[in-house]
N, C-alpha and C positions, 0 to 999 in steps of 0.2 A: 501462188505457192513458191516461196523460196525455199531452193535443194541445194545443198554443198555435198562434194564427193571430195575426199580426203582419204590421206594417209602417212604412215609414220614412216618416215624412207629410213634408210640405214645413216644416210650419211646425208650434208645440205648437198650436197654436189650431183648426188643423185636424184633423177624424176621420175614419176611413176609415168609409164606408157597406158596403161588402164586405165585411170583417168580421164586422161586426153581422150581415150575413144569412147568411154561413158558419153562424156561431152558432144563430140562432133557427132554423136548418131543422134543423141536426144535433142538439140536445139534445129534450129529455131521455136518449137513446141514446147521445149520444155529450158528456158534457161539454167544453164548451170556455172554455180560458180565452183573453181579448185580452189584448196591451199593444203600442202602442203608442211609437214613438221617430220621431226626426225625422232628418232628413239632416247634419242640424249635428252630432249627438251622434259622439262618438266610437266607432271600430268597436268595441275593446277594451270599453268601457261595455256596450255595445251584447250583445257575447258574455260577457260574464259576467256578465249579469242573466237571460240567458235559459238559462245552465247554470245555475245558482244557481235553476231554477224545475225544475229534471230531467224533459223532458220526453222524450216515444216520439216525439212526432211536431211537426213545426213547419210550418208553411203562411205562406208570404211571398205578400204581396201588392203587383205588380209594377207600377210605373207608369216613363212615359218621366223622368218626375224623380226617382225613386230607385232604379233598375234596376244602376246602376253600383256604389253604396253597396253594395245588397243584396247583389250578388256577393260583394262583400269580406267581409261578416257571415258566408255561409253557407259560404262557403270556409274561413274561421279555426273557422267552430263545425264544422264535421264532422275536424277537425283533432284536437278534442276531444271531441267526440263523436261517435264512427264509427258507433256503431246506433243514431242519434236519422234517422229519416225525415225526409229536406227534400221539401217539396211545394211548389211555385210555381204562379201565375196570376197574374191578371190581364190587359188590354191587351194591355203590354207584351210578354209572352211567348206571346200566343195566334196567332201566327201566327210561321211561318220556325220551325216546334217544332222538327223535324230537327235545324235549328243549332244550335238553343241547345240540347239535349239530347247535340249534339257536342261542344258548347265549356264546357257546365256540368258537369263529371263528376262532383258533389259535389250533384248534384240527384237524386231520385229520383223525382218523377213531374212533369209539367207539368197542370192542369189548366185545360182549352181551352176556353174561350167563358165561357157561363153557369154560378159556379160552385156556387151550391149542392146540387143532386139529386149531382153528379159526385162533389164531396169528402163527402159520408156513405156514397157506397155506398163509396168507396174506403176510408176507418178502418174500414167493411166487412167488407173482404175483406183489411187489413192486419192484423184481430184476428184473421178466420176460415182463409179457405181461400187468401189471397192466391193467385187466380185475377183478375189484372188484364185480362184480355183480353173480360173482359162488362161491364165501367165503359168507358160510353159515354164520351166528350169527355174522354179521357186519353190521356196521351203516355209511355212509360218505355221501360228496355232491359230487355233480356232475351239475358240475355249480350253480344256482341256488336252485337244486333240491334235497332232499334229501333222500338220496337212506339207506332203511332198507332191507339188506335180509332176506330168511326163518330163522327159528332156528336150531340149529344146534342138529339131533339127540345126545343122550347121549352117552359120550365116556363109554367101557369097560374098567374098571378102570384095568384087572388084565396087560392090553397091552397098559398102562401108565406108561412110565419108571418112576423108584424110584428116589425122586428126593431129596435122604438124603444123598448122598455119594459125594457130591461134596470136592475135598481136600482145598478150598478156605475157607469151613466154620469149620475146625477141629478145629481151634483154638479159636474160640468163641465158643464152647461147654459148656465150663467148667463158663463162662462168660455169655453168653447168652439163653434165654427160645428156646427151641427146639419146634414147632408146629407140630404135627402128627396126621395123618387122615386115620384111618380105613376104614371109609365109606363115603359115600356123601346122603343127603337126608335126609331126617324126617318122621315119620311116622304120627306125628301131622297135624292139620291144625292151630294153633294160628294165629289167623287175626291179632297180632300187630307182628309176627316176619316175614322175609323173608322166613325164610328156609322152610317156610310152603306150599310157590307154588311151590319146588320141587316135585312133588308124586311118593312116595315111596323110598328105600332105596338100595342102591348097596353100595357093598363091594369090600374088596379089601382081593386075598389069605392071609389065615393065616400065612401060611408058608413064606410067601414074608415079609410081617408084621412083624411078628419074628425073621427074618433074619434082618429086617433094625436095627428095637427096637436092637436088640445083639448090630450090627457096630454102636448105638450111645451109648449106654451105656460103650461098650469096649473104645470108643476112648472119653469117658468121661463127654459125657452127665449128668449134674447137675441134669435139672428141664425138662422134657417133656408133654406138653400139650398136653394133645387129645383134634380137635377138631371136633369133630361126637356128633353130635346135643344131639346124644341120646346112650349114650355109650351103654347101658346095652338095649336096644331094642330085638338085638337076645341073651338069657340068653348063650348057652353051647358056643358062638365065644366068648362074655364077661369073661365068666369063667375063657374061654382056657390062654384068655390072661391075665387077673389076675393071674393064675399059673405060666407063665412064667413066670412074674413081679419079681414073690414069688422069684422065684428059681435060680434069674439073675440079681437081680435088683444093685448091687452094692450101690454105693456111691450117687443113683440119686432118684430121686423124682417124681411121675407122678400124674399128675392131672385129673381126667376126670369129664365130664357136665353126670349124669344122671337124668332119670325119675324115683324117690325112689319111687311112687306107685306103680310100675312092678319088682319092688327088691324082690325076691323069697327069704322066710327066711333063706333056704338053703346054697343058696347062702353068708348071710350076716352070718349065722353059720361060713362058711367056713373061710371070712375075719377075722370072731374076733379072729378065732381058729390060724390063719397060716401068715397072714400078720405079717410083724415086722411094731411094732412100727412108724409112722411117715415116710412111703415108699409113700401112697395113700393119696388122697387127692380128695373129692367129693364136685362138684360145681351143689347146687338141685335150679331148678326155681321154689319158690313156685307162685308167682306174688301177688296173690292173695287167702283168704280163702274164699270170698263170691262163693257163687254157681252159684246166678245168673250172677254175675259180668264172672264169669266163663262160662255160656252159650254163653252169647253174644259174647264171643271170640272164641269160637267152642274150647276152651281149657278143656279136660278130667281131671278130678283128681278126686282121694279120698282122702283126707287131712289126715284120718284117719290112712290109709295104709301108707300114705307117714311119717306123725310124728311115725307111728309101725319102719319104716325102721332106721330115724333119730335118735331114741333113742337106736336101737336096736346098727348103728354103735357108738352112744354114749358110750353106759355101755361096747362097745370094748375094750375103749380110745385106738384104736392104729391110727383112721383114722380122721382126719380134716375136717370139714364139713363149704361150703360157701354157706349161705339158701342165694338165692334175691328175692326182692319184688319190685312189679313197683305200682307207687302210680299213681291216674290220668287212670286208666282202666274204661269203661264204667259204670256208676251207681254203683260205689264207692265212696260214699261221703267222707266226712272229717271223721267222726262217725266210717263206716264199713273202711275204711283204719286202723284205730285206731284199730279195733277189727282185722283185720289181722294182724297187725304190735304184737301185743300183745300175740297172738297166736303163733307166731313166734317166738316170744323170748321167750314163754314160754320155749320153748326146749333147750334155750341156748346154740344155734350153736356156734362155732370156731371165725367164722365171719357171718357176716349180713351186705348185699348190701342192701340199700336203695336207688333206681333209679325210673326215671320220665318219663312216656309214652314217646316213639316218634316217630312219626308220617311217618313213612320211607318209601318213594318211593317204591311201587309196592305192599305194604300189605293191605289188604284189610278193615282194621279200616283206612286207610287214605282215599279210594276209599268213606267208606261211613260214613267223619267227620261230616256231618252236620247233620246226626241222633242223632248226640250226641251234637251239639253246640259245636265243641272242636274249640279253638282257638290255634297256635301252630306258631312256630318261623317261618318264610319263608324260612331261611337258616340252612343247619345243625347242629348242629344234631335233629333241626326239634322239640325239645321236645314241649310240651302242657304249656300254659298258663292257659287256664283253660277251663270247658266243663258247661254242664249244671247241675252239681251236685257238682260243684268241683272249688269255684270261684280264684282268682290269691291270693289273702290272703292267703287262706290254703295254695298253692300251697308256700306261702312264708313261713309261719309258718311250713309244712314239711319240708321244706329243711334245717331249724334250726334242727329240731330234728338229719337229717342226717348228721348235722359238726359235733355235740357231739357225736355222737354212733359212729362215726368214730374214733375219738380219746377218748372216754373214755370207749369202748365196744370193738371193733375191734381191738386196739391193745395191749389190755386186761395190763392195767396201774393200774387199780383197782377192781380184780373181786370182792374182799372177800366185799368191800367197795359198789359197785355197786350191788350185789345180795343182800347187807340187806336194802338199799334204796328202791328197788322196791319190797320188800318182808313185809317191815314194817312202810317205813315214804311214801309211795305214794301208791295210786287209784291203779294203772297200773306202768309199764315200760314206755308204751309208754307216759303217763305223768311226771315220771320224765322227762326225755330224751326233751319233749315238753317246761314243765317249765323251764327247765336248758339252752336250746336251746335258748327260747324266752329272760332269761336274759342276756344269752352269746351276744347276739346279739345285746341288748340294751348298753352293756356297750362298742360295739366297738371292740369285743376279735375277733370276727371272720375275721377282716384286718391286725392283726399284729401275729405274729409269738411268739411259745412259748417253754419253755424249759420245762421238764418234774416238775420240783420244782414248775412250773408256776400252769401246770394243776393241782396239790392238792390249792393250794392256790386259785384258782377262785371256786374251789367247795367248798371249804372252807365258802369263802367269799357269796355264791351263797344260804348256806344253814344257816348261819347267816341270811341273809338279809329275809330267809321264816317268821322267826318269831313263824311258829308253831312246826320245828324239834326237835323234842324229842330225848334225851341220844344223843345230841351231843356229848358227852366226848367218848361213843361207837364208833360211826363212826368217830370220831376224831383218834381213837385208833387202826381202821381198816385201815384208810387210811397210818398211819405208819406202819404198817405190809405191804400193798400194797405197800408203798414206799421202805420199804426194799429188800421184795422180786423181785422188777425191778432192783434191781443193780446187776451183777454180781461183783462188787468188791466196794470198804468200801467207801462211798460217801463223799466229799470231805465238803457239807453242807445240809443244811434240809432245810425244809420250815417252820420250828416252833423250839421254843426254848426247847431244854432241860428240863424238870420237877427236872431232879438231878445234884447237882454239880459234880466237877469234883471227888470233896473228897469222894461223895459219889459213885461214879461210881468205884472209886480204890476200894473201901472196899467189894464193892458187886464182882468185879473180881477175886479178893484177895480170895474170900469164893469160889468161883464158879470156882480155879483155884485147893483149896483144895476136893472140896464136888462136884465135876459135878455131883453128882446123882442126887440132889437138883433141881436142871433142868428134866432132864428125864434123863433113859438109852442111848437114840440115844445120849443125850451129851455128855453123859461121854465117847462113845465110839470115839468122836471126839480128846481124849486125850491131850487137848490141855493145853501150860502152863500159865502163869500169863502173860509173854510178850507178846506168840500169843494171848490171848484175849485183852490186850492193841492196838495190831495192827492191827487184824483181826474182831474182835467184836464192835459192837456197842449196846447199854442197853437201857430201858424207863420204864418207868410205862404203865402201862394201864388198865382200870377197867375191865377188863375182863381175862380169860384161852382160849387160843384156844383147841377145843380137835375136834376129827376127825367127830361131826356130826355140828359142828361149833364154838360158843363160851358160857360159862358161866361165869355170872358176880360176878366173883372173881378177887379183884384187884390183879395184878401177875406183874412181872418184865417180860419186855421182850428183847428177846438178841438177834440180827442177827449176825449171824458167815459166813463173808465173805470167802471161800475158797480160798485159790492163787492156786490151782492145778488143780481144776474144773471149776475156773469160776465161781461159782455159790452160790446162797447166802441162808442161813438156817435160820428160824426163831422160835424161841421155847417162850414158856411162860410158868411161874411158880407161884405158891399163893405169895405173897408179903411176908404174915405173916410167912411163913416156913422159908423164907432167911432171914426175920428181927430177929428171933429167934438169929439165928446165928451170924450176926451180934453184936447185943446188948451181 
């Protein structure tokens, strides 16, 4: 009997971890082959590569982002293949089984919860005596009827083979995200996530863990994600394994989801003192800062502790920080959204997810939406349209905020520019971000596609058109700093013209090729001649001196010195009146 277990990732760079442990618990008895496609590829591709492998049996693995695709796959391949067995799991289909074994007719068994022990005994009893009614955490008919069994107690995860050493995946290592899982469970209840009707928390040995972590880092693991709801839950296993990290980490990068309220200062002493640099990488659910908004979800926090933890890995700078927020939570109006969103950035994380309730099969704010009036998509991923504090307006006018904080916050294209915007020309962050959003949106920006020259030019045009923004010529003159500093090499054109001619750009390189000190010390140590500043540099005015607590307004020349040996791009400024001396 040949079985394939698949599914549609989000992205190619992405792997499914369920799979892999399908795999390593069912073989040597049961071979299995993976492959993998994404939600982009086309269904037709999709079913003729996996008829083209003629298999008995096929196992889709179901999440709320490819749940819909999926449908269409396994609809069109039992079209064509009428005695090839469809098997589902995951999430997505583990709860409301009934339905979907209503509305799937082209499915033949669902497998519910945890799925490895379930999908062996089932190829089982599909080779043997198909006797589906003793496979615990399975769903199918039986004629008419359709048959749910008990649940399946919880596997011991340490007598779950390791399902990271397959030699099929060595070579997307280096290519693709690695998913890794210490534990299973959460120690939460959040009524909007799943992982909350697991109770409680099991582990996987350390020592086992340690051994895998080595064999993917040695064979070249890039980027490895934990995904353990709650990395840091038990503090001295978290530690253990940060030290390894420390002490092994090569060339790769690991990401983990923790709870920053229960980060022991100790602990975060440890990281700032010993991590290197850009190894770690922490992903904090804040959701929300209302309290009460917090009750109602059975969601613990002290926001306090948590911003203690946040600034504390801040002032490390060795570690990246991804805060998320979900807007559309229980009696969070437009107002207290705004007040968490703003509190949020107070801290000025790395990155910032802006994301929208949804509404997912088996959580317990779905069980009871109409204490809250939520209105919410039918089909995945389910999000809310609006509740009773919270009408589809806002709900639209959010989501402007989050195209802009995407690309003008997130992928940090303008920080120096964007911290004096919400520090001196707006109310809040979250008001710029709001007003900018709302006119990005009026003018059509958010269906066409743009070049990085584009995005200063619409903020440009954007802060023009306020009518009330003050020292434009300031942020005019940040936003070239910003622009410089996103090139690693000497950009080909701007988005605004020159202030100096060309005669006068020779004569100031001319002096700046004799005098780098005129500049600072770090220029002068760049030693560079008259030609590499013609080559490698580029010059401007601007009314202002950058110095290291921000800017004083002193008109200064400013020069980016693109490096060809690093990649990377240097920006200095000088008083105008010192270099004109010279000049004249």
């Amino acid at each position: 009997m040949k079985t394939v277990v698949t599914t549609l990732n989000a992205k190619y760079i992405h792997t499914c971890l369920a799979l892999r442990c399908l795999k390593a618990y069912a073989e040597p008895e049961f071979p299995i082959e993976i492959v993998e496609y994404t939600i982009k590829d086309p269904t037709m591709n999709i079913v003729s590569d996996l008829y083209e492998r003629k298999p008995d049996v096929i196992g889709f693995s179901c999440y709320i982002w490819n749940i819909e695709e999926t449908i269409k796959v396994i609809n069109m391949l039992k079209k064509v293949m009428p005695n090839t067995k469809i098997i589902i799991g995951g999430p997505e289909v583990s709860y409301d089984i009934k339905d979907w074994l209503t509305t799937l007719e082209n499915v033949d068994f669902i497998v519910v919860g945890e799925g490895e022990e379930t999908f062996k005994q089932l190829l089982e009893e599909i080779t043997t005596t198909e006797k589906y009614h003793m496979v615990f955490g399975l769903a199918y008919r039986k004629g008419e009827e359709i048959i749910v069994t008990a649940p399946r107690p919880k596997l011991k995860l340490d007598e779950v083979p390791t399902p990271y050493r397959f030699s099929e995946d060595l070579d997307g290592l280096t290519k693709r995200v690695t998913y890794f899982e210490t534990s299973r469970g959460c120690p939460y209840s959040c009524q909007f996530c799943l992982s909350s009707i697991e109770v409680g928390v099991r582990y996987i040995d350390i020592e086992r863990v340690k051994a895998d972590l080595l064999f993917l880092i040695e064979n070249g693991a890039k980027l490895i994600k934990f995904v353990d709801r709650t990395f840091n839950i038990k503090r001295d296993y978290a530690l253990e394994i940060f030290r390894f990290l420390i002490d092994n980490h090569q060339d790769c990068v690991f990401q983990f989801e923790i709870t920053a309220d229960i980060m022991r200062p100790e602990v975060l002493s440890f990281l700032n003192e010993h991590a290197p640099a850009g190894v770690f990488r922490f992903e904090i659910g804040v959701q929300s800062t209302n309290d009460a908004t917090n009750e109602l979800v059975m969601r613990r926090q002290n926001f306090e502790k948590l911003k203690r933890t946040v600034m504390m890995v801040k002032e490390g700078g060795k570690i990246d920080q991804h805060l998320d927020l979900i807007a559309g939570l229980p009696e969070e109006d437009y107002d207290s959204f705004r007040n968490t969103f703003n509190d949020v950035f107070e801290m000025r994380p790395e990155e910032m997810q802006l994301g929208f309730l949804k509404m997912l099969r088996g959580t317990g704010l779905r069980v009871r939406a109409e204490q809250h009036d939520y209105v919410y998509m039918d089909h995945s991923p389910y999000e809310i349209l609006q509740n009773n504090v919270l009408t589809f307006d806002e709900i639209i006018r959010i989501k402007r905020v989050e195209d802009v904080l995407e690309k003008y916050w997130n992928d940090h294209r303008m920080d120096r520019t964007i911290e004096h915007l919400v520090k001196h020309e707006f109310e809040s962050a979250f008001d710029f971000f709001q007003e900018f959003g709302d006119y990005w949106d009026e003018r059509g920006w958010a269906r066409i596609g743009h070049q990085l020259e584009d995005l200063f030019l619409r903020l440009e045009q954007f802060l023009l058109h306020r009518q009330t923004t003050a020292k434009l010529d300031i942020i005019r003159g940040l936003m070239m700093v910003d622009f410089f500093e996103n090139h690693k090499h000497k950009p080909r054109k701007t988005w605004w013209d020159f202030s100096l001619s060309k005669q006068e750009q020779s004569r100031f390189l001319m002096i700046l090729a004799e005098q780098p000190r005129l500049i600072s010390l770090d220029f002068e140590t760049l030693s560079l001649t008259e030609k590499e500043l013609h080559k490698h540099t580029m010059i401007e005015t601007v009314p202002f001196q950058l110095t290291r607590d921000g800017i004083n307004e002193t008109p200064s020349l400013l020069i980016a010195y693109f490096n060809p040996k690093t990649n990377r791009s240097q920006v200095f400024t000088s008083p105008l009146e010192k270099l004109t001396v010279q000049i004249n």
